[in-house]
DOFILUM-400005 format. One line per 2 residues: their letters; for each residue x, y, z of C-alpha. Coordinates in steps of 0.5 Angstrom, whole numbers, plus 500, padded with zeros to 3 digits. Example, Ala and Ser with C-alpha at 12.3 -4.5 7.8 and 13.67 -1.06 7.14 Angstrom:
AS	525:491:516; 527:498:514;
//
This chain:
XX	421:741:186; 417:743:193;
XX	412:738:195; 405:740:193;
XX	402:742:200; 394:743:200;
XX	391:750:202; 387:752:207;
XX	380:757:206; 385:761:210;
XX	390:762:205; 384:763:199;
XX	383:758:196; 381:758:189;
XX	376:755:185; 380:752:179;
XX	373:752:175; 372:759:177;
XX	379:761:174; 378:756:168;
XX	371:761:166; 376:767:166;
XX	376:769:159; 384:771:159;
XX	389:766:161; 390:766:168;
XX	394:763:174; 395:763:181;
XX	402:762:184; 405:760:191;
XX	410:767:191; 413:764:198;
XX	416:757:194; 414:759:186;
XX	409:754:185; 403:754:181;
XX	397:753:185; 392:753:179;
XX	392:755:171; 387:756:166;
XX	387:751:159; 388:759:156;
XX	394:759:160; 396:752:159;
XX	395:754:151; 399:760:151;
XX	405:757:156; 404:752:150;
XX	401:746:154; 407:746:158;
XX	403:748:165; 402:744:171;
XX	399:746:177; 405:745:183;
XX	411:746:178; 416:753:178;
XX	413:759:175; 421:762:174;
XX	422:758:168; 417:762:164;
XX	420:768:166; 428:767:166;
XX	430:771:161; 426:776:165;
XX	426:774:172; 429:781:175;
XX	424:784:172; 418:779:174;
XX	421:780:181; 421:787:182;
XX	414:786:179; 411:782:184;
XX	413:786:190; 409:792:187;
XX	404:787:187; 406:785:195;
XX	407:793:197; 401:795:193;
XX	396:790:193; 395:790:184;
XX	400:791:179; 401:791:171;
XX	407:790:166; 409:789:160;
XX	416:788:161; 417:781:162;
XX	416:776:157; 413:769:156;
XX	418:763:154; 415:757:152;
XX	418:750:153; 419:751:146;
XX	423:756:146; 418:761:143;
XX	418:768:146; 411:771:146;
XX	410:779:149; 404:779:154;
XX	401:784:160; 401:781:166;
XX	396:783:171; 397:781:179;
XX	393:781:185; 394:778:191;
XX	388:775:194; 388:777:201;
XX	392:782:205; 396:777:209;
XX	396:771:203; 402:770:199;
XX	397:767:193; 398:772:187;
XX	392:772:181; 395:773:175;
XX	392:775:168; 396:774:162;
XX	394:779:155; 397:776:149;
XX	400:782:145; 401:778:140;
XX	394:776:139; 390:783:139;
XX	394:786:134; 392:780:129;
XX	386:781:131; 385:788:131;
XX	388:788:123; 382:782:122;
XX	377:785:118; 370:785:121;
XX	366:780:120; 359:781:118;
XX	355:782:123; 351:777:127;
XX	344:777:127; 341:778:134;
XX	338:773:138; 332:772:140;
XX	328:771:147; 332:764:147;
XX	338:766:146; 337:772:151;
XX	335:767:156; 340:762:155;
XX	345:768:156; 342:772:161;
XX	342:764:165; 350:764:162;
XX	353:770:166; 349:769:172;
XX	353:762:172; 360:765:170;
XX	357:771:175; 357:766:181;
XX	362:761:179; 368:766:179;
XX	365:771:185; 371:770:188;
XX	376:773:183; 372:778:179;
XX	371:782:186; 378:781:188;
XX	382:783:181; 384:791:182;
XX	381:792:175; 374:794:173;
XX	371:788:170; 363:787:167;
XX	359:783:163; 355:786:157;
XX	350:781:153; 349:782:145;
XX	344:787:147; 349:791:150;
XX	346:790:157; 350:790:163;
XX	350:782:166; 355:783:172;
XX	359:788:174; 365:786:180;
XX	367:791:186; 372:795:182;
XX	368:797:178; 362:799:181;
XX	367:804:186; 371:806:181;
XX	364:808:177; 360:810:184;
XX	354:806:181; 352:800:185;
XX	349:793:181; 341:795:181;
XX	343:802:177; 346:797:172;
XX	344:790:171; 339:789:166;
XX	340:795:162; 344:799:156;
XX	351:800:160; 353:805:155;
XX	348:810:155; 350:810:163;
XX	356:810:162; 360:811:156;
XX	355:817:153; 360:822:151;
XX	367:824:149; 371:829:153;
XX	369:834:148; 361:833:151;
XX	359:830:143; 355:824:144;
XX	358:817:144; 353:814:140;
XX	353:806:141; 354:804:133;
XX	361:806:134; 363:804:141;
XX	369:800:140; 365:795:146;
XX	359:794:141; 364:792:135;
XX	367:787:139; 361:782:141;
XX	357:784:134; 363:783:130;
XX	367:777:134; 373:783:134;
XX	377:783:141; 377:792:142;
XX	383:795:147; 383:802:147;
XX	388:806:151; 385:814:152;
XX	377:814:153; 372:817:157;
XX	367:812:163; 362:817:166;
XX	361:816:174; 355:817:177;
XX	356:824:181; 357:827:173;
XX	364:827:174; 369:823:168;
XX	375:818:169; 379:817:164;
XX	380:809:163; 384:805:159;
XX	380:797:157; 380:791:153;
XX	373:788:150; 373:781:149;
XX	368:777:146; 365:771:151;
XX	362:764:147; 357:759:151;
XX	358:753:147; 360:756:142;
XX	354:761:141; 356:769:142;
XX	353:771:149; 356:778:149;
XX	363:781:152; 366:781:158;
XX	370:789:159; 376:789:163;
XX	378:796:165; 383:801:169;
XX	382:808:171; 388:812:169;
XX	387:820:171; 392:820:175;
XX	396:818:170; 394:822:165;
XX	394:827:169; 401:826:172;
XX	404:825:164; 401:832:162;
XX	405:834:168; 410:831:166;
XX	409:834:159; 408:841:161;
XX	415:841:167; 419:838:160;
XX	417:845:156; 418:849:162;
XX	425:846:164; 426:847:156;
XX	424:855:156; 428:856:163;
XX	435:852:159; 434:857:153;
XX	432:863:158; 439:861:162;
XX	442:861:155; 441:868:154;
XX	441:871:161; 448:868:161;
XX	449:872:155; 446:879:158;
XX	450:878:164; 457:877:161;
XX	456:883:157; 453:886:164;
XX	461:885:166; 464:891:165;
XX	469:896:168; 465:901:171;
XX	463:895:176; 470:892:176;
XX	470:896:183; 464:893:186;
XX	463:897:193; 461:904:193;
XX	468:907:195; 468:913:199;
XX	467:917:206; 463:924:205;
XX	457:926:207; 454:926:200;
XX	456:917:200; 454:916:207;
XX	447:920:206; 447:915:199;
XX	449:908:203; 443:910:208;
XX	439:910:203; 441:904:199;
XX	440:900:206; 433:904:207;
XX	430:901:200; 433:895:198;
XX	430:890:203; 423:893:199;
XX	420:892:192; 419:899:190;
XX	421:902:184; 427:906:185;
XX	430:912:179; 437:913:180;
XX	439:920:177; 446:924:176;
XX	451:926:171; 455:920:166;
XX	460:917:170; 457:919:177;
XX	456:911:179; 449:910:178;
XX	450:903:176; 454:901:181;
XX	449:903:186; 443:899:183;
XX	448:894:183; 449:894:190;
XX	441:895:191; 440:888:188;
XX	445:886:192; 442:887:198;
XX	435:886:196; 431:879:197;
XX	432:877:189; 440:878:190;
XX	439:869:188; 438:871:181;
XX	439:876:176; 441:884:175;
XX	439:885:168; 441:892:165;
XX	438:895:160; 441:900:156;
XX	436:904:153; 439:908:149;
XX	444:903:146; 440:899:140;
XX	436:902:135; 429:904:135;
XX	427:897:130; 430:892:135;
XX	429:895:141; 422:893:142;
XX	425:885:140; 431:886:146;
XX	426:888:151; 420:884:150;
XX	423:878:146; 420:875:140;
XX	417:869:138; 421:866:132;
XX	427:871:134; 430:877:130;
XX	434:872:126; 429:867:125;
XX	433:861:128; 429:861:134;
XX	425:864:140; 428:870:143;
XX	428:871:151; 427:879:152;
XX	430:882:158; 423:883:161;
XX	423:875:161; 431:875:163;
XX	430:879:169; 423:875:171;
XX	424:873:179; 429:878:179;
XX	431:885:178; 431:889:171;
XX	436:896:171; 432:901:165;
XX	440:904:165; 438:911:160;
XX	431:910:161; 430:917:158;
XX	433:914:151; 427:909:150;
XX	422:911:144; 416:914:147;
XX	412:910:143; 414:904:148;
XX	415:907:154; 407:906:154;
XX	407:899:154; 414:898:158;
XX	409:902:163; 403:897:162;
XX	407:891:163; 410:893:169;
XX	402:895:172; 399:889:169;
XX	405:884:171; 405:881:164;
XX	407:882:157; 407:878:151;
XX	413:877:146; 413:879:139;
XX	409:875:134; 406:871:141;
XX	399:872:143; 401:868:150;
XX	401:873:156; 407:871:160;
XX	407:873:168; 412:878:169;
XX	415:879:177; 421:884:176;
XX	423:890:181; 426:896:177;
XX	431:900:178; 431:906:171;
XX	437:911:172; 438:918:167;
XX	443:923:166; 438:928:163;
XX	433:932:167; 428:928:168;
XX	423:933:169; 424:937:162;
XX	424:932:159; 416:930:161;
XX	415:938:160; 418:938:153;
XX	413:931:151; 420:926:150;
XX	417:922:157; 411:920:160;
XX	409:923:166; 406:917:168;
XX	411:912:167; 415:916:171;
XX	411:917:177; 411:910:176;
XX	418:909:177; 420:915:182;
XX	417:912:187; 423:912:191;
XX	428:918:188; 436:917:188;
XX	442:923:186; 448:920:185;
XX	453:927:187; 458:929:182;
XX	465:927:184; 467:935:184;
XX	462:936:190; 465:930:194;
XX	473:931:193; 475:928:200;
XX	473:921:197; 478:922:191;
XX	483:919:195; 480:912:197;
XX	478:911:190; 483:913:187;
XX	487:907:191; 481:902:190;
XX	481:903:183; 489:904:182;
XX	489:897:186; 485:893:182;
XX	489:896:175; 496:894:178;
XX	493:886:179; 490:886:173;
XX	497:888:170; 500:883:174;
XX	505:890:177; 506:893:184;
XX	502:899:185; 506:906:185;
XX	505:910:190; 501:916:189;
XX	505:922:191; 502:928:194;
XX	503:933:189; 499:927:184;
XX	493:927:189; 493:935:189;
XX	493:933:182; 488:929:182;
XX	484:932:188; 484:940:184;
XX	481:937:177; 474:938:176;
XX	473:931:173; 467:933:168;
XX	467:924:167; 466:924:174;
XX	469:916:177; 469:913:169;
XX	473:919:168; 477:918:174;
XX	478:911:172; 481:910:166;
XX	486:917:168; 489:911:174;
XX	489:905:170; 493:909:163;
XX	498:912:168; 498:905:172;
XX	500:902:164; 505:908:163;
XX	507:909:171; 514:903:169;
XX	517:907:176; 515:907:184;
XX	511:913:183; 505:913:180;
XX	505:919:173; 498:921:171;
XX	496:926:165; 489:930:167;
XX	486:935:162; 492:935:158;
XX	498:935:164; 501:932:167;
XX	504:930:173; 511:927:173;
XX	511:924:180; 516:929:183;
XX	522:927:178; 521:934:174;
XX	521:930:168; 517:933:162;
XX	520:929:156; 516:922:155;
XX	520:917:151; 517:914:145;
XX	515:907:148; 511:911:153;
XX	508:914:148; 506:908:144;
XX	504:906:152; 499:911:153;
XX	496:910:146; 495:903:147;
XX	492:905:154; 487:910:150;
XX	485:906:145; 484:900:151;
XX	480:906:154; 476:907:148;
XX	474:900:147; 472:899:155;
XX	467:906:154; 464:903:148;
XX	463:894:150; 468:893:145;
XX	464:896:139; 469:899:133;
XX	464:902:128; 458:906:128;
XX	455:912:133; 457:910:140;
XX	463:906:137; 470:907:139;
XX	471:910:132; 466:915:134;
XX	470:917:140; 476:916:138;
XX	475:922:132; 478:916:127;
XX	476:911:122; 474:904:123;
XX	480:901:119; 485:905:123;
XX	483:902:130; 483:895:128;
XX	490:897:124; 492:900:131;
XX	488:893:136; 492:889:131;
XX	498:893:132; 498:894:138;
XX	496:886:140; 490:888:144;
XX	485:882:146; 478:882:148;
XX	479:880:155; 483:886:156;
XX	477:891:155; 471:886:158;
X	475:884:164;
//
């Protein structure tokens, strides 16, 4: 053991009479060698009279020691600290749960005060029954008390003004006795405003809801009338410009031999860490609303993936693609609502897809909308989400939500029900809208992009589209030319898309012989680009030669062979092909209006009894 060296008044040296009035159990520790400098009988009593002054403190702490540690350099980096994280180990071998508060005493000592709480202890005392009250003192008794904590006011000056909590006194009338410097810049009242008077009704008036606090059911009061040690966790103490602190504090009953003068309080104040927990509180909702809305996005996008935007790039050289691609770089740096219009096939997706790309919101999400596609009683749930979810399992994201921060594509915009199109319009005006079922506003930041097939301005004359929804979303106007007006690009697309079809299939492109591109370049192509597409890719199937064999509009083109005869192998080929087709058209959906059925002119059952035949798997019509 380190000899016991004395401490000067420069090291703050600590009056052990003073320490020994603390009503918690209290030490004063050497950090620099380990040593107990002072200890207070309360301290001794919970350290099971082990304690004495110039031994090692570690030894209470040891099943605890990294964590005291780590404790006392808070203490030293910020001045004040408290944890429960450590526990007191007596000489005989009980484990008592404490909170330990450190302060050091004086910026440049290594003396650390610590106050010890048993945890133990106050809950057995707040499960005591309250005892019956006592009767209240007379003048005597008054005096007696009032001289009492002006003698523990003196004696303990040095350490009540140097712990980081705020500490006063109240006597059995609830008049505040003394009221250390914590305390008083905590609260903004100075000791003149307090002292002698009701520190309740200055202090502790009102619960956060403005109700009154009446002093019969202050927790302080009952501590010193009914001898019961009070620890609240979540109140309120008013400061003296009006404003509220949200504290936590332990009320403690103080004797004068024996005779009950009143209460000490001791407390903290935690706004900040309220605060920061509310926040905590609300990041934690947040980051579990963004992981359901990613979920979900993930799944718009996946089915965002087909094949008409396989082929990413707009693919052309005509004058009609040039104009377009002009556009596309004039408008896509901006925000404004573009409408994209042009026949089925013409590659409307496409070029909002490559205005996103080229936008400032292309980090997150294109989600594409297809208006037309679900029916009339969900739609409204798929676009603006449904508190609960449409199956009940949970809420559901809508694709105003999903394409929030990024951009929203109102693919057949002409589909959507008239009804809706007036509150798809308001959201988008007023940057907010609300799920179904929910009263909650959520903010809604998208650039839209809408596109139709139809004629646009018949369908407003006609009353099947609002006037003003349009005016709203054709703020900047795109026409997607027809292939048949642009022939010269048939060439570039057809090679793109034979390209992409051949690594798919894992096969060397055949070469597409002059009499097969007049083929291609002399049709008039009513499907326009789908059209195009899904000509190349089934004869990229069929085409087992160096040469590549299409069939347009019922023809065929033998690739110069002269051959006009198929075999039956590529016969089933072609099938397979238009069958793979037809799922790709419809995203994979067999039955109903827009299934492959439907466009197939066949019953369900026979195109699942043909996909099970033929082998054909799901990638192959989502790739």
């Amino acid at each position: 053991m380190n000899e016991i060296r004395p401490l000067s008044a420069s090291r703050n040296a600590v009056d052990a009479t003073a320490l020994a009035l603390l009503p918690e159990a209290a030490i004063v520790i050497e950090t620099f060698d380990d040593r107990i400098v002072h200890s207070n009988p309360k301290a001794r009593h919970l350290l099971a009279g082990s304690a004495t002054d110039g031994g090692r403190f570690s030894e209470y702490v040891e099943t605890d020691l990294a964590d005291f540690i780590v404790f006392l350099d808070e203490v030293a980096y910020r001045g004040e600290a408290w944890t429960r994280k450590v526990a007191i180990k007596r000489q005989n071998g009980e484990t008592v749960s404490v909170e330990i508060r450190g302060r050091r005493l004086g910026p440049d000592s290594s003396l650390v005060l610590l106050l010890f709480l048993n945890l133990e202890e106050l809950r057995r005392h707040e499960r005591t029954m309250e005892a019956e009250q006592l009767q209240r003192e007379g003048l005597m008794g008054w005096r007696r008390a009032q001289e009492f904590f002006s003698e523990l006011e003196f004696q303990n000056q040095l350490i009540l003004n140097a712990a980081g909590e705020g500490i006063y006194g109240v006597n059995t009338k609830g008049q505040a006795t003394f009221v250390n410097r914590a305390a008083q810049e905590m609260l903004g009242w100075d000791t003149d405003d307090l002292l002698g008077k009701p520190i309740h009704h200055i202090i502790h008036h009102h619960h956060a809801d403005g109700s009154a606090y009446h002093a019969h059911d202050c927790p302080i009061y009952r501590s010193f009338r009914f001898e019961q040690v009070a620890r609240v966790e979540d109140e309120l103490f008013w400061r003296k410009d009006g404003k509220p602190i949200q504290v936590e504090y332990v009320s403690t009953p103080i004797y004068n031999q024996k005779v009950l003068a009143g209460a000490v309080v001791i407390f903290r104040d935690v706004t900040e860490r309220k605060l920061s927990e509310g926040k905590l509180h609300d990041a934690l909702n947040e980051v579990a609303e963004l992981r359901d809305r990613l979920e979900q996005e993930n799944a718009y996008l996946q089915e965002a993936i087909t094949n008409e935007r396989a082929h990413h790039d707009i693919i052309g050289r005509s004058p009609a693609i040039r104009q377009l691609l002009a556009k596309i770089e004039l408008v896509a740096p901006t925000d404004a609502p573009v409408f994209i219009t042009g026949e089925a096939g013409a590659g409307k997706a496409i070029v909002a897809s490559a205005i996103h790309k080229d936008s400032s919101r292309k980090r997150r999400p294109l989600i594409q909308f297809r208006c037309g596609s679900i029916s009339r009683r969900s739609i409204e749930a798929e676009l603006f989400g449904q508190l609960g979810g449409t199956d009940g399992t949970g809420d559901n994201s809508g694709a105003l939500e999903l394409a929030h921060g990024g951009t929203l594509f109102l693919e057949d915009v002409c589909e959507l029900p008239l009804d809706l199109q007036g509150d798809l319009l308001r959201a988008l005006q007023d940057r907010k809208f609300k799920r179904i079922g929910d009263t909650h506003y959520r903010n809604l930041n998208v650039r839209v992009i809408a596109s139709s097939a139809k004629d646009i301005e018949k369908e407003v004359a006609v009353g099947h589209f609002r006037e003003d929804l349009l005016l709203f979303l054709s703020v900047f106007p795109i026409n997607c030319t027809p292939l048949r007006d642009r022939r010269e690009d048939i060439p570039d697309l057809a090679a793109h898309i034979l390209a992409i079809a051949c690594e798919r299939l894992n096969r060397r492109p055949p070469i597409i012989t002059e009499r097969t591109m007049n083929a291609l370049m002399d049709y008039h192509w009513p499907g326009n680009v789908r059209e195009l597409r899904n000509v190349i890719e089934r004869a990229a199937i069929v085409s087992t030669g160096s040469k590549l064999i299409v069939e347009i509009g019922g023809e065929r083109s033998a690739g110069d062979t002269g051959r006009t005869v198929r075999t039956e192998r590529e016969m089933q080929q072609e099938i397979r092909a238009n069958l793979v087709a037809a799922l790709r058209e419809t995203n994979g959906r067999v039955a109903g209006k827009e299934g492959a059925a439907g466009l197939l002119g066949m019953r369900p059952t026979t195109v699942y009894s043909r996909i099970e035949k033929f082998r054909i798997e799901q990638h192959e019509w989502t790739t």
